[in-house]
C-alpha positions as CSV (number, residue, x, y, z in Angstrom):
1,X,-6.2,-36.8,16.2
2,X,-9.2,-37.1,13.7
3,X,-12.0,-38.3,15.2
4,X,-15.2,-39.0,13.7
5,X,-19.2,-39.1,15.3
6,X,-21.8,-40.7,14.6
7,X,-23.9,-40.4,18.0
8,X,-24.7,-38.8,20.7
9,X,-20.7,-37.0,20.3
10,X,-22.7,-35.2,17.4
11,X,-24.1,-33.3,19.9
12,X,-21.7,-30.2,20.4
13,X,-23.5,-29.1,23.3
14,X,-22.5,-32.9,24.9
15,X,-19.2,-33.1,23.3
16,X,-18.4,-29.5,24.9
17,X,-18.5,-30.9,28.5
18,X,-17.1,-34.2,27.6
19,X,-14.3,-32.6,25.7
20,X,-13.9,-29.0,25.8
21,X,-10.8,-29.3,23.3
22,X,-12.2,-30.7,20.6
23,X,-12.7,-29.0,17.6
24,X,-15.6,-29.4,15.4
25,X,-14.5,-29.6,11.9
26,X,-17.3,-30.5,9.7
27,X,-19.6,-33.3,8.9
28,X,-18.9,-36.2,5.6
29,X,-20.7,-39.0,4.3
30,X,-18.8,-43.0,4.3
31,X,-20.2,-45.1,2.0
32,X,-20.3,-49.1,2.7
33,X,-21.5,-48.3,6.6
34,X,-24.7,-48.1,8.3
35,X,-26.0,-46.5,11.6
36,X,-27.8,-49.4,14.0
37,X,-28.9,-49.1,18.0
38,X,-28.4,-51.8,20.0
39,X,-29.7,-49.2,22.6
40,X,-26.9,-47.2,22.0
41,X,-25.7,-45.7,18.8
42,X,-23.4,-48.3,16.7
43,X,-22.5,-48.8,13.2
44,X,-21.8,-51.5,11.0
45,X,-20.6,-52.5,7.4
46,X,-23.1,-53.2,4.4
47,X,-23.1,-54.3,0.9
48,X,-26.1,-52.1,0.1
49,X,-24.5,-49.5,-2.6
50,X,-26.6,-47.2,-2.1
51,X,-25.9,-46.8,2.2
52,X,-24.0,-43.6,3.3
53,X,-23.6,-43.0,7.2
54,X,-23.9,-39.4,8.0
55,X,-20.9,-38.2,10.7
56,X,-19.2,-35.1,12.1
57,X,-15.3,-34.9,12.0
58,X,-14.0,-33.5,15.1
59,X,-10.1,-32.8,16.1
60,X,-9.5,-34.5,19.5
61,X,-6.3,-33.9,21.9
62,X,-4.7,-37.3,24.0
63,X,-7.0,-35.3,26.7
64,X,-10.3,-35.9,24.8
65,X,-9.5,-39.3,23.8
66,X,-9.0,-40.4,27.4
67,X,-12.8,-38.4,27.9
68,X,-13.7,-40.3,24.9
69,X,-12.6,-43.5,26.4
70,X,-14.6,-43.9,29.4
71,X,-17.5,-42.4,27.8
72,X,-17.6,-44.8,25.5
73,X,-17.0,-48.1,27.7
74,X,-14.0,-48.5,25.8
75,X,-12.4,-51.2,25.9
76,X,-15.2,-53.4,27.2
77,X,-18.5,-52.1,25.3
78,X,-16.7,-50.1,22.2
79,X,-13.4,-51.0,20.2
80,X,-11.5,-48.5,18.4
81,X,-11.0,-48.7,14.5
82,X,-9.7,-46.6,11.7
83,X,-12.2,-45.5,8.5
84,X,-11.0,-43.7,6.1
85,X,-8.2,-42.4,8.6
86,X,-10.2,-41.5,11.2
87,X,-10.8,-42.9,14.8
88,X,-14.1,-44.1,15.8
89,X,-15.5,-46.9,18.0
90,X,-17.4,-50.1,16.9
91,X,-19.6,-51.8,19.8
92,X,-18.3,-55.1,20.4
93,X,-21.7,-56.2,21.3
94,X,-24.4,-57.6,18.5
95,X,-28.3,-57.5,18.5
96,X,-30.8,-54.9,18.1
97,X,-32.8,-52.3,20.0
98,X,-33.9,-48.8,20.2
99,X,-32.4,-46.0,21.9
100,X,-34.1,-44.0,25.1
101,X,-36.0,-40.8,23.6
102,X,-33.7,-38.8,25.5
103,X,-30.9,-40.5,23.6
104,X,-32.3,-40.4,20.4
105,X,-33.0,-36.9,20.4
106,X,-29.4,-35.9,21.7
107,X,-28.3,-37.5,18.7
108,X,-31.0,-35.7,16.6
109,X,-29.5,-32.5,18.1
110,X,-26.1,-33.8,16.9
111,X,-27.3,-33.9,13.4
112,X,-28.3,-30.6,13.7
113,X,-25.5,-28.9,14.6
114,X,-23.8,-30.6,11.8
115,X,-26.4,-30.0,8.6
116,X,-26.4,-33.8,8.2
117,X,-29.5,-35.2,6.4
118,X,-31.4,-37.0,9.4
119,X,-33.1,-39.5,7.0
120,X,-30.5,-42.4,7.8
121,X,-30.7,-41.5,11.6
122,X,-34.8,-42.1,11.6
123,X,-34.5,-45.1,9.3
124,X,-32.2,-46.6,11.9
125,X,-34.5,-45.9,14.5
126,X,-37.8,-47.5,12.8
127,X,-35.8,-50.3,11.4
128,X,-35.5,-51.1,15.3
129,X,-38.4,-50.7,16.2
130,X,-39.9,-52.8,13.5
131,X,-37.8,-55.5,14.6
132,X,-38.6,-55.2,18.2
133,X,-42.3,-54.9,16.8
134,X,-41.9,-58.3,15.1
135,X,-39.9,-60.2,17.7
């Protein structure tokens, strides 16, 4: 199954313990979606043209999913939806706020070990933080 990440399952290191059969197979851009924390890692659509959400493709067995699954809180804190043919999850929650330091920099890890331009991941993170600033 064709699974893509856009948190902390970036993180190979991570994503080798949670699912030792996955596969990493390389990292894409989607237009039309953005990366948000609502303390976790989440995305969501946008009408800004210019927004392009950074992710790494992996290749997932029924085993990994099941991992995947209860990692994620699924059914009751992620959903699962199809982009561009791939499986990903979608928090069912709304609001913002910043991830844990040790969170955030798992996922910076994860961009890491997939060449992904990290400018999207630290604008999600200060546009957070502004808001919690503000509020």
């Amino acid at each position: 199954m064709l699974y893509f990440a856009y948190g902390s399952n970036l993180n190979k290191q991570q994503m080798s313990i949670r699912c030792p059969k996955a596969k990493a197979l390389g990292a894409a851009y989607i237009v039309g979606w953005r990366l948000v924390f609502r303390g976790v890692a989440d995305i969501e659509r946008t009408n800004d043209p210019s927004a392009m959400l950074p992710v790494g493709f992996w290749d997932i067995t029924d085993e990994c999913l099941q991992a995947l699954d209860h990692y994620e809180g699924y059914p009751r804190l992620y959903r699962k939806v199809e982009i561009n043919g791939a499986m990903t999850y979608v928090m069912n929650a709304s609001g913002y706020s910043p991830p844990s330091k040790f969170y955030f920099d798992g996922i910076w890890r994860g961009y890491s070990d997939f060449g992904l331009d990290q400018t999207e991941l630290w604008h999600a993170k200060d546009w957070v933080d502004e808001l919690e600033l503000a509020g």
